[in-house]
N, C-alpha and C positions, 0 to 999 in steps of 0.2 A: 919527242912530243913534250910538250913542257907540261906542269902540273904544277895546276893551282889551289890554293888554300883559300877558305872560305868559311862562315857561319850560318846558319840558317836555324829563326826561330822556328821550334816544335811543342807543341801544344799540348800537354799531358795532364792529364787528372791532377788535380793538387797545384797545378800551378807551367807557367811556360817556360822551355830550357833553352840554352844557346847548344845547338848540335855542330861541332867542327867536321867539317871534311875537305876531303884533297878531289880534286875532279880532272881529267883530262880529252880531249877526243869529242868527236862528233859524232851524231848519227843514233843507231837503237841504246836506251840506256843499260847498261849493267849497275848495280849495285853490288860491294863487295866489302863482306865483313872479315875482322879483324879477329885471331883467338887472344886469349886473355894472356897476361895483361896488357897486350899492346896495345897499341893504337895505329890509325891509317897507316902512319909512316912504314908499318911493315908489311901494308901490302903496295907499295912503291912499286917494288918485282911485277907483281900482276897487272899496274896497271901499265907500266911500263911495254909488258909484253902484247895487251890486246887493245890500246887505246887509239891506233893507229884506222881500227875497223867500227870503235862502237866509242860512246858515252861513257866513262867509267866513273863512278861514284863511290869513294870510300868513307863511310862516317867514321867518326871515332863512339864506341861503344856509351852511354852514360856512366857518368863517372871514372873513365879512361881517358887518357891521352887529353885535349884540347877542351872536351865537351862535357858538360854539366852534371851534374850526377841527377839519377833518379829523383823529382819530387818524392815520390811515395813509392819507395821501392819495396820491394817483395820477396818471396821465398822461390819463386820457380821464375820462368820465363816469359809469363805474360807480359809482365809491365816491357821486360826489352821489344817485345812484336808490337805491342803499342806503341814505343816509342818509332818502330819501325816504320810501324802504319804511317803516323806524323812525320816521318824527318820525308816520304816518297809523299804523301798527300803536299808536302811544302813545297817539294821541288817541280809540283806539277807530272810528277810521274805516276801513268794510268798504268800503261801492263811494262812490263820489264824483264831484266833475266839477273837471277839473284845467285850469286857466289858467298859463301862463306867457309871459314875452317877454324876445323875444332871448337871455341865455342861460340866462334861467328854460324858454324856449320848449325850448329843445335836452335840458332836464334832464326835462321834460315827455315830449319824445317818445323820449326812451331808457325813460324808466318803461313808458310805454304798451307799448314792446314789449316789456320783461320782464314787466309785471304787466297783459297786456290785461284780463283779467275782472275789477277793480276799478274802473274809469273810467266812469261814463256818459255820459260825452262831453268831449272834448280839444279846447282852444282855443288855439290858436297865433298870436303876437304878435308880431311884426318877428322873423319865421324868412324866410329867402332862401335861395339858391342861391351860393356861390361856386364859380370856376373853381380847378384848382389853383394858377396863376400868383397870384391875389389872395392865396389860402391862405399859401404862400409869402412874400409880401409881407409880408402881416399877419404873420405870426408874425418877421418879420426886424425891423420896425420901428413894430412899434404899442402897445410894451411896454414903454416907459423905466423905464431903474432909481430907484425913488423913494428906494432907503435913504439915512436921513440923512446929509447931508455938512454941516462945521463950515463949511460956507460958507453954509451954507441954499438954497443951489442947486435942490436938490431940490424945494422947495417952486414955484419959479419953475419947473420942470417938469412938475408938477402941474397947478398950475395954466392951465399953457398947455395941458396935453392935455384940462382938465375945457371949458376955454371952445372948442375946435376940435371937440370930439364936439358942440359944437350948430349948425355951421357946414358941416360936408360931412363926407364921408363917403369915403376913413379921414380922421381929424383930423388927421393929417400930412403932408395935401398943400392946395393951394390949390385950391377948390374953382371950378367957373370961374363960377357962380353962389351965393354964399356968401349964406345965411341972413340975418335980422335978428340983429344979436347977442342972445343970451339976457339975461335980467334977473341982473345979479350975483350976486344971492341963490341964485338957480338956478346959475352956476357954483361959487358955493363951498359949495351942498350937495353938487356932485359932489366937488370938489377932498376938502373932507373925507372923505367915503364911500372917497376912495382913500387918503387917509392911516390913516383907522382901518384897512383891512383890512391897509394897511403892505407888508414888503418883497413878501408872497407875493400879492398883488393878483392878478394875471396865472394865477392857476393854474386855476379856473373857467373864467375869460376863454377861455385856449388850448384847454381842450377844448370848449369851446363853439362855436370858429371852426373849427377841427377837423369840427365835427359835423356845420356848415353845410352840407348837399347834400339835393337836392332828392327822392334814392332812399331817405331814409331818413325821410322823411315819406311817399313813395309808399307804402313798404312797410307804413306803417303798417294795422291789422286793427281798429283801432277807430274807430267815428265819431269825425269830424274836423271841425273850420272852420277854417280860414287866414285869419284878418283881414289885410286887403288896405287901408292907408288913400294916399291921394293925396300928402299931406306925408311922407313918410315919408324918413329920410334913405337909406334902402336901397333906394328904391323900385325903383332899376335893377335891383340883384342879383333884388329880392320877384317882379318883371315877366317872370326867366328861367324861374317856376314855370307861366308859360304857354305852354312849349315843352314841358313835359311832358304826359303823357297819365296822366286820374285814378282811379282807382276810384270808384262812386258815394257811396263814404261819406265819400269826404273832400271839402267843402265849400270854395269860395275866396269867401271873403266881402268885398265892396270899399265902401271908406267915403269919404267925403269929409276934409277936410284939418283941419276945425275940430277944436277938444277935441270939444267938443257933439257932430258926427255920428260918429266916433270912440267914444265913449263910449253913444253911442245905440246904434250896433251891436253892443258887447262887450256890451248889456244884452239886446238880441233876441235874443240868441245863447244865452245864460247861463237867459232864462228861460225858452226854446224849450223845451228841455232838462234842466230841473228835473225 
């Protein structure tokens, strides 16, 4: 299925942004967001896997990858559900079925609860629980400053944080059982993905870990799945959602560690619910 790149104005307080997305497939739409810093191009996989049954739509995040940054951007995640609202109000998309992960997943489930009767059904992607203490942490030192220094420093910064997000979890601690290293190519599509988004990288990111708790997926009033996979580098925090107690519409779906069963359950899920 080929996949195509495109722009589409989106209309936000403060002024109008060009939104880049990749889109493939015919039929009911999906939209599917991207966790930080990437952009579309890393959900390629997803669309590749389900574009053959539905519409897939992957924006790039503002101020990520392709698409414009925030006119008036913010401290939490409203302004991204706004932008949200705009980039589906553009495309002519009335109800849909929304995918995100990690802090696609968090921008996912802030939309669901301002706009539940759009959604026919919400997928959720490496969403977990933190405590406050982690909260805290992360936001002290998981956030290096990337702006340029005439020393190129900056870069050797990057780079160490794009190779340590494949290794444990936060990337700046030693893990006590640390990962295979990643395939280079794979660290320096992240390393860039953080240099394009540049100084303000971090701003997505922080409301996103912010948003991380496990009452604001309870809460949620639309059907729901929680993909749950084995590898997963969050699996500790993903494992605290089963000290909660759930509603019957929200679903904890659990998969095994490969791409392959991974990707077999985002597709049962997706077609379930078509």
């Amino acid at each position: 299925m080929r996949i195509r790149k495109a722009y589409v104005d989106t209309p936000l307080a403060g002024g109008v942004i060009q939104t880049h997305y990749r889109t493939a497939g015919e039929g009911t739409p999906l939209v599917v967001l991207h966790p930080s810093p990437m952009s579309s191009a890393f959900m390629v996989p997803v669309i590749n896997v389900v574009s053959d049954a539905c519409r897939v739509l992957a924006p790039d995040t503002p101020g990520y990858g392709a698409s414009d940054p925030l006119p008036e951007p913010g401290d939490d995640l409203a302004p991204y559900v706004a932008w949200l609202e705009s980039f589906v109000d553009a495309l002519g998309l009335d109800s849909f079925l929304l995918y995100g992960s990690a802090t696609g997943a968090q921008i996912a489930i802030e939309f669901a609860h301002a706009h539940p009767g759009r959604l026919k059904h919400l997928v959720l992607d490496n969403a977990v629980h933190f405590t406050d203490a982690e909260r805290a942490d992360i936001m002290a030192r998981y956030f290096p400053d990337i702006a340029p220094r005439d020393d190129g420093g900056h870069l050797a910064d990057t780079w160490a944080m794009a190779k340590g997000l494949f290794r444990g979890f936060p990337w700046y601690e030693e893990p006590e059982t640390p990962l295979p290293e990643p395939p280079l190519a794979v660290v320096q599509a992240t390393a860039l993905a953080y240099l394009v988004a540049g100084e303000d990288y971090a701003r997505a990111y922080r409301a996103a870990f912010n948003n991380e708790r496990a009452e604001r997926v309870q809460s949620l009033t639309v059907p729901a799945t929680v993909l749950r996979w084995a590898g997963s580098l969050l699996r500790y925090q993903a494992d605290r959602f089963d000290d909660f107690t759930w509603p019957d519409h929200i679903t904890m779906k659990p998969s095994e560690q490969s791409p392959e069963a991974r990707f077999a359950a985002l597709r049962e899920v997706i077609i379930e619910h078509l």
